[in-house]
N, C-alpha and C positions, 0 to 999 in steps of 0.2 A: 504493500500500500504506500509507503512512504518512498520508494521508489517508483512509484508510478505520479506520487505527486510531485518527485521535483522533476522529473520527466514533460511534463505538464507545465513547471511554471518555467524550465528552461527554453520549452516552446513558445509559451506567450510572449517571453522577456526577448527573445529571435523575432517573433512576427512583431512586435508591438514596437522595436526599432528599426526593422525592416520596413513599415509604414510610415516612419519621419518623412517629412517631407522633404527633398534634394539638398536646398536652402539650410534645414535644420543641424542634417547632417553636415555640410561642408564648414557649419558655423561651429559646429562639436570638434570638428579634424584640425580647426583651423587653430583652435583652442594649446591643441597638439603639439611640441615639438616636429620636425619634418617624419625624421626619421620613425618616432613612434605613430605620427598619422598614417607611412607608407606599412608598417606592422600590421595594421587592421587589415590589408590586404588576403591573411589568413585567413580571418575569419569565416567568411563564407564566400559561394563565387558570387552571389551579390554583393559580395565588398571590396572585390578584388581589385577592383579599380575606383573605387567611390576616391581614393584619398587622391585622385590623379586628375581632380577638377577643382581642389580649393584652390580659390584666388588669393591667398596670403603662405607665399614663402616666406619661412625664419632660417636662415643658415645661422646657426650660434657653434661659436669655436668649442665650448663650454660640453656641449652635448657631443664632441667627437671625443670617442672612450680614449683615456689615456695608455700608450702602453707600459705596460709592467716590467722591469727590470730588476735583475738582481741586487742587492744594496749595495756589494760593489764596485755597481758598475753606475757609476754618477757621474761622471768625471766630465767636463763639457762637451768636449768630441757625443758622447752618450745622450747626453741631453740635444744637443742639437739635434741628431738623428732621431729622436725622438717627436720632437715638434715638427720636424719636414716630413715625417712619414705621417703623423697627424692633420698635415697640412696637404697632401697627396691625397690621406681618403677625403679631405672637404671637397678639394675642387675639382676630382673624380667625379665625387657623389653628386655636384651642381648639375654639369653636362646633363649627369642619365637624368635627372629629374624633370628638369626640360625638355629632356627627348620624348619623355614619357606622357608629359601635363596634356591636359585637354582643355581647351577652352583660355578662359582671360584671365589673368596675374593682376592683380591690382594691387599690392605688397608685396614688396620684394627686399630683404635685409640681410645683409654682411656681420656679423658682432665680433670684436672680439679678437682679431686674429694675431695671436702673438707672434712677436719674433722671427719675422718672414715680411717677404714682401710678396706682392699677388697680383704679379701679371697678369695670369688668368683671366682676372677680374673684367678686362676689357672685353675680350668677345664676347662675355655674357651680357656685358651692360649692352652692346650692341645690339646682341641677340630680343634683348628686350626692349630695344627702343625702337626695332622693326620689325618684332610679331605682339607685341600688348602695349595695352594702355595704360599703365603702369602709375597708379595715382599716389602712392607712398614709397620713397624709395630711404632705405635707410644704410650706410654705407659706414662702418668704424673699422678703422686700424690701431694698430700699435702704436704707441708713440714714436718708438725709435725707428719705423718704418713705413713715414707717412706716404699716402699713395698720390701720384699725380690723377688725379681728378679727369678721361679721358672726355674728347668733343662730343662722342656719342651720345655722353649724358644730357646734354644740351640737348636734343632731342627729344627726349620725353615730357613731349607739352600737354601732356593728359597730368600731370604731378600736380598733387595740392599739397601734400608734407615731403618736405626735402629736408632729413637729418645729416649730413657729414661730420665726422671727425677724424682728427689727422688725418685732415685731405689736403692738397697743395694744387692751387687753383695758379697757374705762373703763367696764363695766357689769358687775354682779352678776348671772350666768347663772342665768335658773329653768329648771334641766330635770334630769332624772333618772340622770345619773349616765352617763359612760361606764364601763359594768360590765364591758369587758375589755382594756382600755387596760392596756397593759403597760411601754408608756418615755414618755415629757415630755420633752421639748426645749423652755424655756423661753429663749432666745440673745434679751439686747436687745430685751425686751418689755415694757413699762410696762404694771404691772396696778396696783389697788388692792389694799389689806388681804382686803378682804372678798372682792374674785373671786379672789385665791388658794386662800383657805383653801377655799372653796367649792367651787374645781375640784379640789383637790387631795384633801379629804373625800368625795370621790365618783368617787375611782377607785379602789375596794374594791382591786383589781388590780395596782395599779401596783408596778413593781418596778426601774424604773429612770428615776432624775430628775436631768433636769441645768436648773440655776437660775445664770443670769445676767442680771437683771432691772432693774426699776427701778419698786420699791414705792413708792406712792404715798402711802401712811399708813407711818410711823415709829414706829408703836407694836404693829406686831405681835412677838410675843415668837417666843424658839429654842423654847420647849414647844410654843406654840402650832405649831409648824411640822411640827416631829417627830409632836407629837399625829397629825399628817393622814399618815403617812408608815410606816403599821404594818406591812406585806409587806416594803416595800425593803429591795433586795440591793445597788443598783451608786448610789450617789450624788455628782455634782460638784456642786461649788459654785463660783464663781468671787468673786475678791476684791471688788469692791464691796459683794458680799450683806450680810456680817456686820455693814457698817457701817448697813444700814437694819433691823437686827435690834434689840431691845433684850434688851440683856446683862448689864444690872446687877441684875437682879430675880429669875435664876437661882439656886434653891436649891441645899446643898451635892448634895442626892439629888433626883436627877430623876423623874418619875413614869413618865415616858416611856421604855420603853427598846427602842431600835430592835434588837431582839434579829436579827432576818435580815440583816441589813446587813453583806457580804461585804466590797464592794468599795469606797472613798471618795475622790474627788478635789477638791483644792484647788489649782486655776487661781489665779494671780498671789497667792497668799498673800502680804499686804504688812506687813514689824514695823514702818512707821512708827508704829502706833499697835496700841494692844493688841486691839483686835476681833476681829482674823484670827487668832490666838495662842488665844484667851479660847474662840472658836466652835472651833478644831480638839481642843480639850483636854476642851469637853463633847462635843463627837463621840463620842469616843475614851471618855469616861467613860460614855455610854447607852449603848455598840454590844460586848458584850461578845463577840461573834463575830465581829469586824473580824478581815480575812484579807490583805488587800491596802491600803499608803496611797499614794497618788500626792499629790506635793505638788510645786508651780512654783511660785521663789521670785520676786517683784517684786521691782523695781531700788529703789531711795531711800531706803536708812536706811543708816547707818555703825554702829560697833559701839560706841558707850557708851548703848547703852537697856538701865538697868538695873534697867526696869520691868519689861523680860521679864526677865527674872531673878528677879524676884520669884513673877509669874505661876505661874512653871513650877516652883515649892517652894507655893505656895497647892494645886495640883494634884499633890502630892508620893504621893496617892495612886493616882491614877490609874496601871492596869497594861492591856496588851494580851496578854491569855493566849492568843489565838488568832492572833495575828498572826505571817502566815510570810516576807511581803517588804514593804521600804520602798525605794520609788523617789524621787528629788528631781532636778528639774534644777533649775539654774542656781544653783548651790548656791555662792558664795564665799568661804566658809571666814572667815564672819563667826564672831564668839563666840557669838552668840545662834543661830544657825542650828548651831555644833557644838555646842553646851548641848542642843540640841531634838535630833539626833541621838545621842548619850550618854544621854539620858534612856529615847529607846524603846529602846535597847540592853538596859539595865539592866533594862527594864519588859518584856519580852517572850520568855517564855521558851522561846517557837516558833519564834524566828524564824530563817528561813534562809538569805535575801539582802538585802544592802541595796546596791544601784546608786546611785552618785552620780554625778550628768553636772556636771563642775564647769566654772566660768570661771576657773578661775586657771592660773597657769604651771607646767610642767610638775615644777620643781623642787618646787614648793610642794607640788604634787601629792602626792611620795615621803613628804613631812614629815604632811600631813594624812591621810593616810591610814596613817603610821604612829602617831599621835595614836588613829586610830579601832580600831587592832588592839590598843591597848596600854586600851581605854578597859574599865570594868566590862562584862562581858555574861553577859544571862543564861542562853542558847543559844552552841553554834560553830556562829557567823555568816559567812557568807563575804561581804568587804565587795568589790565593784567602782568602781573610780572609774575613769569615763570623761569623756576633755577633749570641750568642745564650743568649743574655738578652733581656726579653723581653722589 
């Protein structure tokens, strides 16, 4: 009896996934690592092929099985061979996968790939920029082995998310524009002046950009940047940026004013020197419908820069009339850092949270954040300070 009943419910549990609809299933495979979605292949010969029609490839470095060695046998020579034989089954296994797909790719992602460089790479991207429409492409290397970024990818003008990292973009693209690109992922990518502004001028679309790079020319300007930037809503920037920006040639009134620009993040914002201060203050002065700041503060400066001090009375007009929360970690209750919070307090007469994830001790805590409720504000503000010591 109890063999006829799991008999029974292993049938229904076969038909009752057997009856997903096409859609349901390629949204379950897609869920999948590659390799484990192409496994289901076993299952039955209605599955044999089901994993050969998701639209979302993930090649991750991560998921190619490491090979095992002896413990004595570590030695670098050892190790190398290890990772190029690692790296032989990845971009074996891309080819057949492709050869095998049916139908349209709309995700397509590289992760990860240590310690090698991946020529390969190109004919696939080719491969994909004249058989699919390819709306998410996400491409990451090694650091020590950034990839040149080939022409073909310029091509795929079906793309709305475009992530690179350690990519090296060293040519000035002539192609027409991705016309529905919607986010840039810029992580660790060496471009020049000219293919920035290029690629960026020509994504009519774009509405969400994060830039943490390494510009090659030192004389493109913040106008010039924003110029390219007229949709955007969600923008990060990470700390090194400001300092390959030039900052000194900024008029009081900008011409530029990034009017949609909701959301703004400033990765390792650093006061050793006024860059990072200088770029968040003309942010903040073009984006008159800033809704959200996220700011993370970098380690290295002590509290007598009383440059920033000045900065931030140069910008004494600068107001955030739309702004409803200000988030900061690693916030230590320098002067310059509660100056810059007192400041949007006073400036911001929406506003409705402001989270601080602080470093300091928890006494400190009670005292700074009663500093912050005692401080001008121009809205009741509800302030949160949370520790990040464990």
């Amino acid at each position: 009896m109890n063999a006829e009943c799991s008999s029974n419910a292993q049938q229904l549990s076969s038909t009752t996934i057997n009856t997903l609809p096409q859609t349901i299933i390629e949204n379950i495979l897609c869920l999948l690592p590659i390799q484990e979605a192409a496994r289901t292949s076993i299952l039955s010969r209605e599955w044999r092929y089901k994993w050969t029609t998701i639209p979302k490839l993930d090649f991750c470095w991560s998921a190619v099985p490491e090979i095992r060695t002896q413990e004595n046998q570590t030695s670098h020579v050892e190790r190398a061979r290890k990772i190029m034989e690692r790296r032989r089954k990845l971009f074996n296994a891309i080819p057949r996968v492709l050869l095998m797909h049916q139908g349209p790719i709309h995700e397509f992602s590289i992760d990860s790939i240590e310690n090698c460089d991946c020529f390969e790479l190109d004919p696939i991207i080719f491969h994909l920029s004249r058989n699919h429409a390819v709306k998410k492409l996400k491409l990451a290397f090694d650091y020590m082995y950034p990839h040149k970024l080939p022409l073909c990818a310029f091509s795929l003008h079906h793309l709305r998310d475009l992530h690179l990292f350690n990519v090296v973009i060293d040519h000035q693209p002539i192609f027409s524009g991705f016309g529905s690109l919607r986010s840039l992922c810029l992580y660790s990518v060496k471009i020049s002046k000219n293919a920035l502004l290029h690629l960026l001028s020509n994504c009519p679309s774009l509405k969400r950009f994060t830039l943490l790079g390494s510009i090659c020319d030192k004389d493109c300007t913040i106008i010039e940047l924003f110029d390219c930037l007229h949709v955007i809503e969600d923008l990060t920037i990470y700390g090194d940026t400001p300092e390959l920006l030039v900052l000194d040639s900024v008029p009081n009134e900008l011409p530029t004013s990034l009017i949609h620009l909701k959301y703004f993040c400033f990765n390792e914002l650093y006061f050793g020197d006024d860059h990072g201060l200088i770029f968040l203050l003309i942010l903040i002065k073009c984006s008159p419908n800033l809704e959200k700041i996220e700011l993370d503060i970098a380690e290295g400066i002590g509290d007598d820069n009383e440059t920033l001090f000045g900065i931030l009375e140069k910008y004494s007009d600068v107001r955030l009339e739309h702004l409803k929360e200000l988030e900061i970690h690693y916030f230590s209750n320098l002067k310059h850092e509660m100056e810059l919070v007192t400041v949007i307090l006073a400036r911001s007469p929406k506003l409705k949270k402001v989270i601080i994830h602080s470093l300091v001790e928890k006494d400190e805590e009670s005292d700074m954040l009663k500093i912050l409720l005692q401080a001008s504000r121009a809205s009741p503000v509800e302030i949160v300070v949370r520790s990040m010591i464990d």
